[in-house]
ROZA-176462 format. One record per atom (N, C-alpha, C, O): residue number from 0; residue in one letter; atom name; x, y, z. Coordinates in pm, whole numbers, plus 50000, padded with zeros to 5 digits. Layout:
% residues N
<pt tortor="NUM" vexza="a" bagu="CA" x="X" y="Y" z="Z"/>
...
//
This chain:
% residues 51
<pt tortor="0" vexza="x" bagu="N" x="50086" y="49882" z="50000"/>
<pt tortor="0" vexza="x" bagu="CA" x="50000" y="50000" z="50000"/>
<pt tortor="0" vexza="x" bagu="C" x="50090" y="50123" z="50000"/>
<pt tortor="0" vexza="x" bagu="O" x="50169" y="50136" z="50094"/>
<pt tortor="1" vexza="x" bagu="N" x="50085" y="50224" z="49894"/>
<pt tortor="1" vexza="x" bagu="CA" x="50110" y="50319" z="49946"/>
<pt tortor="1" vexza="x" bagu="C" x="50105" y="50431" z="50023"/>
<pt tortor="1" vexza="x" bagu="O" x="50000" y="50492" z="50043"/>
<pt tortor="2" vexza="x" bagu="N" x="50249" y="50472" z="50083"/>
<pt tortor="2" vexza="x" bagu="CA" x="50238" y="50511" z="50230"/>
<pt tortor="2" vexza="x" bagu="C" x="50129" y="50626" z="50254"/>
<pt tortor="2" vexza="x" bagu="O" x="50080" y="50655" z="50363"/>
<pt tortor="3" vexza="x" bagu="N" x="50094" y="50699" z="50111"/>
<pt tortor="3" vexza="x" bagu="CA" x="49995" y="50830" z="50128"/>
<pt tortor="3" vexza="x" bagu="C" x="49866" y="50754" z="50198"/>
<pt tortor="3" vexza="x" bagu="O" x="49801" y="50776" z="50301"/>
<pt tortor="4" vexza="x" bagu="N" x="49860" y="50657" z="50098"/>
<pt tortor="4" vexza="x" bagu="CA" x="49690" y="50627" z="50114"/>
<pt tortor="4" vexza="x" bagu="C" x="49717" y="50574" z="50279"/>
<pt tortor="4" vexza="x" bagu="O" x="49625" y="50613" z="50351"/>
<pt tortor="5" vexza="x" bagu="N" x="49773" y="50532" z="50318"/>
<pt tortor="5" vexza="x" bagu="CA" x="49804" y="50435" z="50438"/>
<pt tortor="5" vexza="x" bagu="C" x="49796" y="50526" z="50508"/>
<pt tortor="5" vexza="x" bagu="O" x="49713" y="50494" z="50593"/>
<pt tortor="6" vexza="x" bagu="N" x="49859" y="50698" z="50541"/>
<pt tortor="6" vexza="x" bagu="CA" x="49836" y="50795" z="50589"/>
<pt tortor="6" vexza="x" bagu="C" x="49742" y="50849" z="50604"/>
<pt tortor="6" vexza="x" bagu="O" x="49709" y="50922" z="50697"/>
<pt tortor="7" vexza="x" bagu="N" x="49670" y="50810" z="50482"/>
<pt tortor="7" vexza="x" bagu="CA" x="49540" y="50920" z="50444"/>
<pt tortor="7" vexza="x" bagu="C" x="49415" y="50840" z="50594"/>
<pt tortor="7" vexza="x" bagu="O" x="49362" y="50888" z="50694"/>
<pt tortor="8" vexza="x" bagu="N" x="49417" y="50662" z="50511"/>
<pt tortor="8" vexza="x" bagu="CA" x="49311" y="50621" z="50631"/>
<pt tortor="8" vexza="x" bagu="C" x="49390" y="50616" z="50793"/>
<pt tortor="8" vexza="x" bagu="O" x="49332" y="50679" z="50881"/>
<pt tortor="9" vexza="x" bagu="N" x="49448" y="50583" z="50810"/>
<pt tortor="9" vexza="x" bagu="CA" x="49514" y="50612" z="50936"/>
<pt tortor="9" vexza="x" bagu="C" x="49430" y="50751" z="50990"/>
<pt tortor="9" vexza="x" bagu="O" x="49363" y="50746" z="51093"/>
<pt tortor="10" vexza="x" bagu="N" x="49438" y="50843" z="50930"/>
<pt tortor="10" vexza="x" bagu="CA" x="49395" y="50977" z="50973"/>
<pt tortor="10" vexza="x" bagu="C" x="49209" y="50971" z="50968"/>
<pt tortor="10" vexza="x" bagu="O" x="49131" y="51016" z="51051"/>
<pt tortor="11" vexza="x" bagu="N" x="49188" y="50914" z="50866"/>
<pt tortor="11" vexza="x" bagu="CA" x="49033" y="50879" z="50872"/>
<pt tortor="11" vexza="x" bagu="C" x="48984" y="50824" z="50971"/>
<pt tortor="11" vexza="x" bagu="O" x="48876" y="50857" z="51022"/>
<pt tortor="12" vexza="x" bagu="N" x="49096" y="50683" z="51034"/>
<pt tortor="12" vexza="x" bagu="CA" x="49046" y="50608" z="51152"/>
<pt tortor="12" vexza="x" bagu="C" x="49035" y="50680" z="51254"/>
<pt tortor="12" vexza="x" bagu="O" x="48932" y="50669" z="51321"/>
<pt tortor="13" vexza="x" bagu="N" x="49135" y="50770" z="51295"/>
<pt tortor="13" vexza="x" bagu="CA" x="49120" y="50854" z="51376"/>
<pt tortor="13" vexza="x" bagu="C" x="49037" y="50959" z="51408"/>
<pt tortor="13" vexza="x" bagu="O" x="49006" y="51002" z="51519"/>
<pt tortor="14" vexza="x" bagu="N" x="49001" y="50999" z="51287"/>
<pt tortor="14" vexza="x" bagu="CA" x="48922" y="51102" z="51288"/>
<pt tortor="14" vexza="x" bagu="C" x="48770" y="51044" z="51337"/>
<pt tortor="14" vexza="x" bagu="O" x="48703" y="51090" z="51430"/>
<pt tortor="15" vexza="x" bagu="N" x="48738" y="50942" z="51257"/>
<pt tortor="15" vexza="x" bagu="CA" x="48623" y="50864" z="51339"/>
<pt tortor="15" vexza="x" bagu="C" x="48631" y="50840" z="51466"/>
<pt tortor="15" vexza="x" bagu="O" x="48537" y="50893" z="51524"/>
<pt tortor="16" vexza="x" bagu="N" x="48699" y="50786" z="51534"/>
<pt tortor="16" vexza="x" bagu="CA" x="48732" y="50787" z="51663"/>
<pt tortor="16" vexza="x" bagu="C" x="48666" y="50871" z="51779"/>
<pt tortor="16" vexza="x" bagu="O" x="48597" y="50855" z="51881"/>
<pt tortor="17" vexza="x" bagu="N" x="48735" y="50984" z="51695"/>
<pt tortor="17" vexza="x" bagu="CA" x="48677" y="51106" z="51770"/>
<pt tortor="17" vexza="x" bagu="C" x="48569" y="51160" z="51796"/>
<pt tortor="17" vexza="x" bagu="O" x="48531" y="51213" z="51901"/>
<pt tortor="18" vexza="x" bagu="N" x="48481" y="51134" z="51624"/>
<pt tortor="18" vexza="x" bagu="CA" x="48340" y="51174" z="51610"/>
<pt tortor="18" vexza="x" bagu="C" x="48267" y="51022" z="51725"/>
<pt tortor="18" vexza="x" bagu="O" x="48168" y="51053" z="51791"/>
<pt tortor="19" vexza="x" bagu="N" x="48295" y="50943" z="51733"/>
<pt tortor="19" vexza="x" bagu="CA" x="48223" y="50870" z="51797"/>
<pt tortor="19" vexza="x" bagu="C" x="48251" y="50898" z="51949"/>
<pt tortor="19" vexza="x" bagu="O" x="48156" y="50880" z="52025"/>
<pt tortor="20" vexza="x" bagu="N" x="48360" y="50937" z="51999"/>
<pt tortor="20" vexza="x" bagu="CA" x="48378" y="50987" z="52115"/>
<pt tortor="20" vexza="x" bagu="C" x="48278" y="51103" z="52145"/>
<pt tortor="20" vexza="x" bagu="O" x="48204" y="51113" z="52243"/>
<pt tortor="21" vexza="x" bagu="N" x="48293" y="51192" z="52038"/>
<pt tortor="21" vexza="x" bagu="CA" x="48230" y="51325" z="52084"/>
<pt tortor="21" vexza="x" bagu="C" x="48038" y="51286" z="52103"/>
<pt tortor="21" vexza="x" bagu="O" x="47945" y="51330" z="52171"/>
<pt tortor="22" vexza="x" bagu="N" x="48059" y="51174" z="51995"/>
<pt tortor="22" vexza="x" bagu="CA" x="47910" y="51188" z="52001"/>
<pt tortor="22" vexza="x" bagu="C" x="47803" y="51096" z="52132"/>
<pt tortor="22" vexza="x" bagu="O" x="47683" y="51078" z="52152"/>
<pt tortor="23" vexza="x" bagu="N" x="47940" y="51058" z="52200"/>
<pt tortor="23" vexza="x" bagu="CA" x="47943" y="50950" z="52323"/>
<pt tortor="23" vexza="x" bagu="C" x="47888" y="51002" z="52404"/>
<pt tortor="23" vexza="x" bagu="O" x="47789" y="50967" z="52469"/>
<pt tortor="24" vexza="x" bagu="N" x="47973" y="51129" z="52408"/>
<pt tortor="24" vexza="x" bagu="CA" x="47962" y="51237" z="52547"/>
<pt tortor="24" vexza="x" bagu="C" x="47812" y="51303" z="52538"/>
<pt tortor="24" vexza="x" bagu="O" x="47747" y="51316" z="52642"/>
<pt tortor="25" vexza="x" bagu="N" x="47764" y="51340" z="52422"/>
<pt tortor="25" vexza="x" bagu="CA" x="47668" y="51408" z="52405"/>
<pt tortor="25" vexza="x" bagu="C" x="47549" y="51381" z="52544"/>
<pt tortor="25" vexza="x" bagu="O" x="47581" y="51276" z="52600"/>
<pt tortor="26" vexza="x" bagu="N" x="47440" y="51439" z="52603"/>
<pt tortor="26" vexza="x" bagu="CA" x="47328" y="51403" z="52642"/>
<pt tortor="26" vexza="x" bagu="C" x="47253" y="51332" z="52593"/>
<pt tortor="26" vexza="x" bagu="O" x="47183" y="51277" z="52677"/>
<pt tortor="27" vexza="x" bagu="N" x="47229" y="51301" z="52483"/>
<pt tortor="27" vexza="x" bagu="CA" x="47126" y="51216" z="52427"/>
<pt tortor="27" vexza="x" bagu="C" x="47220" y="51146" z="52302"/>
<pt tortor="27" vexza="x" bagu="O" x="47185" y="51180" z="52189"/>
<pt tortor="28" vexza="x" bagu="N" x="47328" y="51059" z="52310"/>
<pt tortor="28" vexza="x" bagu="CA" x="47362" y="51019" z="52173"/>
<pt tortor="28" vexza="x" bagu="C" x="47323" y="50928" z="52058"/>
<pt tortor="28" vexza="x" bagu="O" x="47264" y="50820" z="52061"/>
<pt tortor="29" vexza="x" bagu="N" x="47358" y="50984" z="51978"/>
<pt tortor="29" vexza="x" bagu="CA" x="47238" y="50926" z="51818"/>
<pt tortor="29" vexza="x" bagu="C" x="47269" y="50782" z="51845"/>
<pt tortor="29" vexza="x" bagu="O" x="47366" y="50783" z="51769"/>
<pt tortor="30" vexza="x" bagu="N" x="47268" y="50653" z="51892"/>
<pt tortor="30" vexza="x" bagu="CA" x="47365" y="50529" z="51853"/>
<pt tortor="30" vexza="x" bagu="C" x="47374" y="50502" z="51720"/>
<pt tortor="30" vexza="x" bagu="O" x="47479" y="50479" z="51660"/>
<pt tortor="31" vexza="x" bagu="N" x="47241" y="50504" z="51662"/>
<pt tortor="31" vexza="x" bagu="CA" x="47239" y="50516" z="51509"/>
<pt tortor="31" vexza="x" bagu="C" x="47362" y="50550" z="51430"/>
<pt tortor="31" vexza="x" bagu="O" x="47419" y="50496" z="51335"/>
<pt tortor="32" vexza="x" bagu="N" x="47382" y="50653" z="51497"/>
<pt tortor="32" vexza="x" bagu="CA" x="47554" y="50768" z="51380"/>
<pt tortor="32" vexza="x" bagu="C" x="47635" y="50648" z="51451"/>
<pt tortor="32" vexza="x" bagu="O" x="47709" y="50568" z="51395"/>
<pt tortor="33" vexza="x" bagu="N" x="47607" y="50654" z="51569"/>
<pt tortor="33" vexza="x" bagu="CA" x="47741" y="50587" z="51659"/>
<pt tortor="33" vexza="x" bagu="C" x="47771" y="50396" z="51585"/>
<pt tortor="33" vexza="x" bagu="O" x="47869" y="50321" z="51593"/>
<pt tortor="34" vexza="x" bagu="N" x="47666" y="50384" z="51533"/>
<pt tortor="34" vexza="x" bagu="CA" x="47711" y="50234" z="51468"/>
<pt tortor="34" vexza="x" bagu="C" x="47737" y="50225" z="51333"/>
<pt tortor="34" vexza="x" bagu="O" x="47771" y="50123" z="51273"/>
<pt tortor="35" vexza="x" bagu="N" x="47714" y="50369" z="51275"/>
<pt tortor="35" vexza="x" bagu="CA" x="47700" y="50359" z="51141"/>
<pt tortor="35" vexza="x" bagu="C" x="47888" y="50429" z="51142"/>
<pt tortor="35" vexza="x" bagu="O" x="47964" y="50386" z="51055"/>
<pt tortor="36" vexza="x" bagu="N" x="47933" y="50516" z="51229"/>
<pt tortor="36" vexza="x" bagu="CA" x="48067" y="50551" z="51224"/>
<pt tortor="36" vexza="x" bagu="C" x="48170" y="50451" z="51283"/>
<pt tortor="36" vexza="x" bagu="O" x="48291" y="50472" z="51279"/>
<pt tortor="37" vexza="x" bagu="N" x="48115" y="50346" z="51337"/>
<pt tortor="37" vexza="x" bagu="CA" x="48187" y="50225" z="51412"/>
<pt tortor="37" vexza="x" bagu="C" x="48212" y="50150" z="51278"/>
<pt tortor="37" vexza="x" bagu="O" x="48325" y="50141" z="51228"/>
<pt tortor="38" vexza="x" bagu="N" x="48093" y="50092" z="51218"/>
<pt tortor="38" vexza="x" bagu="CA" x="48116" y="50011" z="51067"/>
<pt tortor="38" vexza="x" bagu="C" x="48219" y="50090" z="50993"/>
<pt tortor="38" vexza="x" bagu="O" x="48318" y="50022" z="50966"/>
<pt tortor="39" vexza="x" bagu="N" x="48223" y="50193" z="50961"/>
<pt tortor="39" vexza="x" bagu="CA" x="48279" y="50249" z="50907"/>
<pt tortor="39" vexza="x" bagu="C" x="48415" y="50246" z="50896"/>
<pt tortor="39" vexza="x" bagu="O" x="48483" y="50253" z="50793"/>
<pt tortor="40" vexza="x" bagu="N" x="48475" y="50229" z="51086"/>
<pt tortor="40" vexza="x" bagu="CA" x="48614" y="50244" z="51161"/>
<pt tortor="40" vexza="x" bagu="C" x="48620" y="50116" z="51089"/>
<pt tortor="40" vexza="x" bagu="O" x="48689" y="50094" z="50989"/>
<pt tortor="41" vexza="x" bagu="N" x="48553" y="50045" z="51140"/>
<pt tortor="41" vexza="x" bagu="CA" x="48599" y="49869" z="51107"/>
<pt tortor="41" vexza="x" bagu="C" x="48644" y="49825" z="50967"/>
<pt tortor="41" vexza="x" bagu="O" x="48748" y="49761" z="50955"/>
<pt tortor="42" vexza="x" bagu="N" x="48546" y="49867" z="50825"/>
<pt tortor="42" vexza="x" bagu="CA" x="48601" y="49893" z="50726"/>
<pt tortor="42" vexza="x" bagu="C" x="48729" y="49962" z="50659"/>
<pt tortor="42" vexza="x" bagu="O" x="48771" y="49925" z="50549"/>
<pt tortor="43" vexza="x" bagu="N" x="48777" y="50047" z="50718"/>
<pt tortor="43" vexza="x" bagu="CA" x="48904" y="50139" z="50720"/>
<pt tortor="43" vexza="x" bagu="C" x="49036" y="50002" z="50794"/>
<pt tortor="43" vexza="x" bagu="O" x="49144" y="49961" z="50752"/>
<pt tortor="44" vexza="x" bagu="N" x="48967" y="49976" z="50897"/>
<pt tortor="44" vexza="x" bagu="CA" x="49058" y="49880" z="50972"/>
<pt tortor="44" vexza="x" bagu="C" x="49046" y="49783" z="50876"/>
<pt tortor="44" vexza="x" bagu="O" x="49126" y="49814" z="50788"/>
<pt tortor="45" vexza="x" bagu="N" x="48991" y="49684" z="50846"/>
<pt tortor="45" vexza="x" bagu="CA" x="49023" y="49617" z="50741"/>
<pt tortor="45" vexza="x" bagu="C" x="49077" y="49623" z="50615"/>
<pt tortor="45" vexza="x" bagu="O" x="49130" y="49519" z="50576"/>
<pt tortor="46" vexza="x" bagu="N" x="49079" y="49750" z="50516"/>
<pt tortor="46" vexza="x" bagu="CA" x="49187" y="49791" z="50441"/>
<pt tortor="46" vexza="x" bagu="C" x="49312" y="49806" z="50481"/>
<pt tortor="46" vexza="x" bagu="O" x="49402" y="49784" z="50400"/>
<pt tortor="47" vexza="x" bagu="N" x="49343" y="49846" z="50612"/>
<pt tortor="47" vexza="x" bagu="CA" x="49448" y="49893" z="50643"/>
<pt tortor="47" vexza="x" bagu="C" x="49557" y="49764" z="50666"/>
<pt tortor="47" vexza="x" bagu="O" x="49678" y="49767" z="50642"/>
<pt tortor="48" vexza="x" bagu="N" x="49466" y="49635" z="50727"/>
<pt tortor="48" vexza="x" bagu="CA" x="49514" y="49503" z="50750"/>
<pt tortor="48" vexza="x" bagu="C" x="49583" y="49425" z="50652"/>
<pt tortor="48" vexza="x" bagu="O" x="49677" y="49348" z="50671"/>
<pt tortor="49" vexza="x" bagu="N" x="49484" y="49473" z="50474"/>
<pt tortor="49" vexza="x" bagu="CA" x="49472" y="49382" z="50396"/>
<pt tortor="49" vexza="x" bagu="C" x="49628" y="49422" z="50389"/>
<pt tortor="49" vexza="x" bagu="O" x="49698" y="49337" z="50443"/>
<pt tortor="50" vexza="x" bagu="N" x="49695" y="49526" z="50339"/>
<pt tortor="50" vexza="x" bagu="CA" x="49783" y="49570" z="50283"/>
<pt tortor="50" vexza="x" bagu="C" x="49952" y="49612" z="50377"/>
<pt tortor="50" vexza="x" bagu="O" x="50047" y="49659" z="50315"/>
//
């Protein structure tokens, strides 16, 4: 893989991370977003594995 793209999701994973953190904290959080940005992490994590 090259190292951009490998950079690029690396930074994506993270960035999800966060949105699911933030949206953790919230008072009322969506779980909805919160599982649909989890699938998401997990997909990223699995590209990142393949390569």
């Amino acid at each position: 893989m090259e190292a951009s793209l490998a950079n690029s999701l690396q930074a994506r994973h993270a960035g999800l991370d966060r949105m699911i953190e933030e949206e953790a904290r919230r008072p009322a959080p969506d779980t909805a977003r919160i599982a649909k940005l989890k699938k998401e992490k997990l997909k990223i994590k699995d590209a990142l594995s393949l390569h």
